[in-house]
Structures are given as C-alpha cells and as structure tokens.
KEZA-828852 format. One line per 2 residues: number of its first residue (from 1); for each residue z negated, y negated, x of N, C-alpha, C, CB. Coordinates in steps of 0.02 Angstrom, whole numbers, plus 50000, padded with zeros to 5 digits. Atoms other than C-alpha are relative to their C-alpha. Glycine has a CB too. Example, Ala and Ser with C-alpha at 12.3 -4.5 7.8 and 13.67 -1.06 7.14 Angstrom:
% residues 2
1	50000,50059,50045,49610,50225,50615,50000,49940,50045,49938,49999,49950; 50003,50059,49958,49643,50053,50684,49963,49945,49961,50071,49977,50020
This chain:
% residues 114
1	50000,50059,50043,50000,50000,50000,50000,49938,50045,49939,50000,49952; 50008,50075,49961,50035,49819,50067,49967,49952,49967,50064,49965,50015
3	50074,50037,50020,49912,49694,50055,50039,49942,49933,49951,49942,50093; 49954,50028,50089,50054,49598,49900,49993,50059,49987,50095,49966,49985
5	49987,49955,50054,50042,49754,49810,49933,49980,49973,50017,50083,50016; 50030,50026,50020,49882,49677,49752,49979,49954,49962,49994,50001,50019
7	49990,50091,50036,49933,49511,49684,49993,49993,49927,50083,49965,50011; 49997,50022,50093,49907,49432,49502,49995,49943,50026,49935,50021,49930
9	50003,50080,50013,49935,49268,49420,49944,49995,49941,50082,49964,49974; 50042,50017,50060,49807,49201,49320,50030,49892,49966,49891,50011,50043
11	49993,50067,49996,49851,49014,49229,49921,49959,50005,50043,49981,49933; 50065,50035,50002,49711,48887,49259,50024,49968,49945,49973,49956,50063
13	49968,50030,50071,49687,48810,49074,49927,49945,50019,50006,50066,49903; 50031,50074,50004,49610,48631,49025,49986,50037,49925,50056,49911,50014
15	50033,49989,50045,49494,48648,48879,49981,49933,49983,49955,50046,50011; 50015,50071,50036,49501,48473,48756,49969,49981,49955,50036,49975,49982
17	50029,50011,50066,49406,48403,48634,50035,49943,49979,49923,49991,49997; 49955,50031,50013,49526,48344,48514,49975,49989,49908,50070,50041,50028
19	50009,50023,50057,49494,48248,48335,50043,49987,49957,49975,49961,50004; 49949,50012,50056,49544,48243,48180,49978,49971,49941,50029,50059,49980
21	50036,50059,50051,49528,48161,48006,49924,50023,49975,50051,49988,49923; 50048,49970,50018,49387,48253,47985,49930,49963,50047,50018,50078,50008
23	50044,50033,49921,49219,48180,48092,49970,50063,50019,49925,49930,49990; 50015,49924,49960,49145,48285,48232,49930,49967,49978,50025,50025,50102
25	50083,49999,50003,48951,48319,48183,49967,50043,50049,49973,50025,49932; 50039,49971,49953,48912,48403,48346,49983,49989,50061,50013,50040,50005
27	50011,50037,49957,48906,48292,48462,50060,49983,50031,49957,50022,50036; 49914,50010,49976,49095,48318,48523,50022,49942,50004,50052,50027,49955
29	49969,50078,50000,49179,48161,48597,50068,50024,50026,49956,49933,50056; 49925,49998,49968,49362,48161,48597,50023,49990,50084,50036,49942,49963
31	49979,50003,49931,49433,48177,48763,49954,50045,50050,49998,49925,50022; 50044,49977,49968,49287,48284,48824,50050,50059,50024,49931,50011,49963
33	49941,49930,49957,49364,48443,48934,49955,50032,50056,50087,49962,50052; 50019,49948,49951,49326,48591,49044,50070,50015,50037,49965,50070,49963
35	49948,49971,49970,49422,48672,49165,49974,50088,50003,50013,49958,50076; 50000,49925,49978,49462,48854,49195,50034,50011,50064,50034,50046,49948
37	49958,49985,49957,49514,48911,49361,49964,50074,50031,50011,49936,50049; 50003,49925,49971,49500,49107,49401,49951,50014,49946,49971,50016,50088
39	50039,49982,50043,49342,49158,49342,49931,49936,49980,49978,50070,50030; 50026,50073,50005,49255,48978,49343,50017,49957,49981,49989,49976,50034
41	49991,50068,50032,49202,48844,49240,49999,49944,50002,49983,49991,49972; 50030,50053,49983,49193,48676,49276,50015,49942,49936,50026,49980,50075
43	50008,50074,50014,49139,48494,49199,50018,49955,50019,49964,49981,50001; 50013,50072,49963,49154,48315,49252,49916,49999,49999,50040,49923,49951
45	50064,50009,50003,48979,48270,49308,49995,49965,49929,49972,49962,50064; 50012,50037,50043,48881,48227,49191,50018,50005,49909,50024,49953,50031
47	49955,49988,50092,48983,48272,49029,49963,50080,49982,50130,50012,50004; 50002,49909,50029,48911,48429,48913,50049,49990,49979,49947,50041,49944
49	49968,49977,50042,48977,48521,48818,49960,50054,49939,50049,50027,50040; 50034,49953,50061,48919,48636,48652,49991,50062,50011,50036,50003,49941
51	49991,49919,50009,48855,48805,48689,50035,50040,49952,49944,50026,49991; 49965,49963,50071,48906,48850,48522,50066,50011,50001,49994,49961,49935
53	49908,50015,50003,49077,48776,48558,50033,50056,50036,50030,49921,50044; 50013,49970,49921,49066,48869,48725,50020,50084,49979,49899,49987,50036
55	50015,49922,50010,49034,49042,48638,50061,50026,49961,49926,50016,49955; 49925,49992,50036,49191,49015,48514,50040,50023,50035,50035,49945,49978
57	49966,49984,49983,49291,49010,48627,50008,50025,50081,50025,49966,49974; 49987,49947,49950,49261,49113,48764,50024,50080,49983,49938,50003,50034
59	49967,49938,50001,49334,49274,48716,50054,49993,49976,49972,50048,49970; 49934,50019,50002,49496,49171,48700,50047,49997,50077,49995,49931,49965
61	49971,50051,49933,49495,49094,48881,50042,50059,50045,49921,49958,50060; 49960,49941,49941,49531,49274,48978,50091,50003,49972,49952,50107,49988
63	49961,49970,50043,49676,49302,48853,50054,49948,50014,49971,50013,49925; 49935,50051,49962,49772,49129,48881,50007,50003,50076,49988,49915,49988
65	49993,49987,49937,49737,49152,49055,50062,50027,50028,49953,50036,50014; 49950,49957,49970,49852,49278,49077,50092,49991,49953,49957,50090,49990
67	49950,49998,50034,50043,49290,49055,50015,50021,49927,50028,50025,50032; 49987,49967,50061,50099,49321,48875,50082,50005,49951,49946,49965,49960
69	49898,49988,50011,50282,49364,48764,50013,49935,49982,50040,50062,49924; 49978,50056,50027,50344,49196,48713,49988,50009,49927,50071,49987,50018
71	50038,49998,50053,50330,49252,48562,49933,50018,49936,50023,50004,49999; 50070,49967,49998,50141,49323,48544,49964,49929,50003,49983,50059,50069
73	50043,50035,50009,50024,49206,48465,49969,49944,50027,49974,50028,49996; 50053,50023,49927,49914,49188,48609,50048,49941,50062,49978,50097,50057
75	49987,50050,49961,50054,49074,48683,50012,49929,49969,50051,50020,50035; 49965,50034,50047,50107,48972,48527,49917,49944,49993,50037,50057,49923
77	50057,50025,50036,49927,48942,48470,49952,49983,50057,49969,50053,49947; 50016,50030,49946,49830,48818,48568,49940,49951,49991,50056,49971,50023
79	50059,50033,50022,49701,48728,48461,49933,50041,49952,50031,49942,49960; 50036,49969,50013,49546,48811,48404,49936,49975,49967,49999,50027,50044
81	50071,50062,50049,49420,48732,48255,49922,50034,50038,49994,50023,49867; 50073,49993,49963,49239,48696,48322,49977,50078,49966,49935,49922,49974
83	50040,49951,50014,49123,48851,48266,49957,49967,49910,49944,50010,50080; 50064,50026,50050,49022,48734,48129,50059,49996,49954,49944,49920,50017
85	49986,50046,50072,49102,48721,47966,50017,49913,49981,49936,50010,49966; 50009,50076,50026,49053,48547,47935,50042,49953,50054,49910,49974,49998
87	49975,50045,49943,49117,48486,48107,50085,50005,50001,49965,50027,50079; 49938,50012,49999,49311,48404,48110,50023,50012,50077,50010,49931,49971
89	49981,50005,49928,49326,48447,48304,50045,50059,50000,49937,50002,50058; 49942,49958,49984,49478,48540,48374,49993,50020,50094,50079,49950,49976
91	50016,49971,49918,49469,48620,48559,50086,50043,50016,49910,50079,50000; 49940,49989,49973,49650,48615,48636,50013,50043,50083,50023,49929,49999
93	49963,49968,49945,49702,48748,48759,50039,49986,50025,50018,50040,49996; 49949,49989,49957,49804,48714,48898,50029,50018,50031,50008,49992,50014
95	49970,49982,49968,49900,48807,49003,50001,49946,50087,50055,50010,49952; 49984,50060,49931,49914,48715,49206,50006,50061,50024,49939,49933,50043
97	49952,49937,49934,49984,48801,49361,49965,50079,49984,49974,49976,50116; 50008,49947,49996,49965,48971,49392,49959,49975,50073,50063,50050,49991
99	50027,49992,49936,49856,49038,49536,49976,50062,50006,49953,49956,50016; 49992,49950,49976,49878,49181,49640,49928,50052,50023,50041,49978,50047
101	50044,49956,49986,49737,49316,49654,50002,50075,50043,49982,50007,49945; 49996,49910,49965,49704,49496,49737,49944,50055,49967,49974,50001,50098
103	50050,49965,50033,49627,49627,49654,49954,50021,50059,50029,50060,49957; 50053,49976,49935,49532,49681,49830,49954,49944,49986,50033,50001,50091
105	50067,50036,49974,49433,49516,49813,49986,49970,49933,50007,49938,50069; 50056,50015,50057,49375,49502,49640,49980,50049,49984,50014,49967,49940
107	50030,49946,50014,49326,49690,49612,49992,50039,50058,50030,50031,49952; 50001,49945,49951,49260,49827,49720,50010,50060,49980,49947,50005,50031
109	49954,49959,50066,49361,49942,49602,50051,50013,50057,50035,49947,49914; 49931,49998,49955,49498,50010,49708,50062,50011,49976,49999,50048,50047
111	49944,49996,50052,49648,50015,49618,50027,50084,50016,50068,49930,50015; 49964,49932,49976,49731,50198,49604,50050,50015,50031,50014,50032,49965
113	49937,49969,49935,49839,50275,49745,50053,50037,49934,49955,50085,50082; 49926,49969,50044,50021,50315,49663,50004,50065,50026,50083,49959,50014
C-alpha cells in the first residue's frame, strides 16, 4: 500500500445563523457562525452559540462533510430550523474547500489489506 492509498476529502462547512420573518427567541443573532474543519469546531472569540442548536445539528455536520450525488438531499438542502418551535432562526450550511486527510492519522484502525 502507498502512503495516497490512504487519502480522503472531507469539505470544511461554515455554520450561519440566518433570520427570518419569524423572531429568534433563543438568543440567536443573525450572522452568528461556526466553523467545521476535520473533526473540529471552532467560534470567533467570544461569540456562543446554543447547545440545543448545537445538538440539532450535529448529526447533520459529518454527512455534509463528505462528498454527496448532486442529486441527494444532503447537497441541495442547506438550511436547518432552530430545535425550539417558537424560535424563527434558520442555521445555514455551507460547503468551503475541501481538505485532504489520511486514514493512518485519525484512526488506529488499520484499514484492510486487499
């Protein structure tokens, strides 16, 4: 095996807080955002964000991450309503570059010999 027979792309995505006619009752301020890059999250200092919001939509983030068919959902669909009912907030997925990984250095899983 050569050390590219290892490789993946993952996309790094931008996570927005995006409004609508509705008002946000959870503290949500338009323009607020996360980043995703690999398996890490980051903030701007200083800025939360909603656990709750947080919990929505994490078992989305792996899923855009990765390549998908053009026409499969998961590439089309990109905004995701807060968790609360009452709250008018929207949480926009983005897509940004790709970035190159190795399965040797995020698992100690060895991948199977062909």
């Amino acid at each position: 095996m050569t050390d590219r027979d290892d490789a993946f792309d993952l996309y790094d995505l931008r996570v927005e807080v995006v409004a609508t006619d509705r008002p946000m009752v959870c503290g949500h301020r338009a323009g607020d955002w996360f980043e995703v890059r690999g398996e890490n999250l980051t903030l701007p200092a200083g800025q939360p964000f909603s656990i709750y919001a947080l919990a929505a939509l994490l078992p989305l983030l792996p899923a855009k991450q990765r390549p998908t068919h053009a026409h499969d959902w998961m590439t089309t669909d990109a905004e995701i309503a807060c968790p609360d009912p009452n709250c008018g907030a929207r949480f926009r997925i983005t897509r940004l570059g790709t970035r190159t990984f190795r399965h040797s250095e995020v698992t100690a899983v060895p991948l199977p010999r062909p």
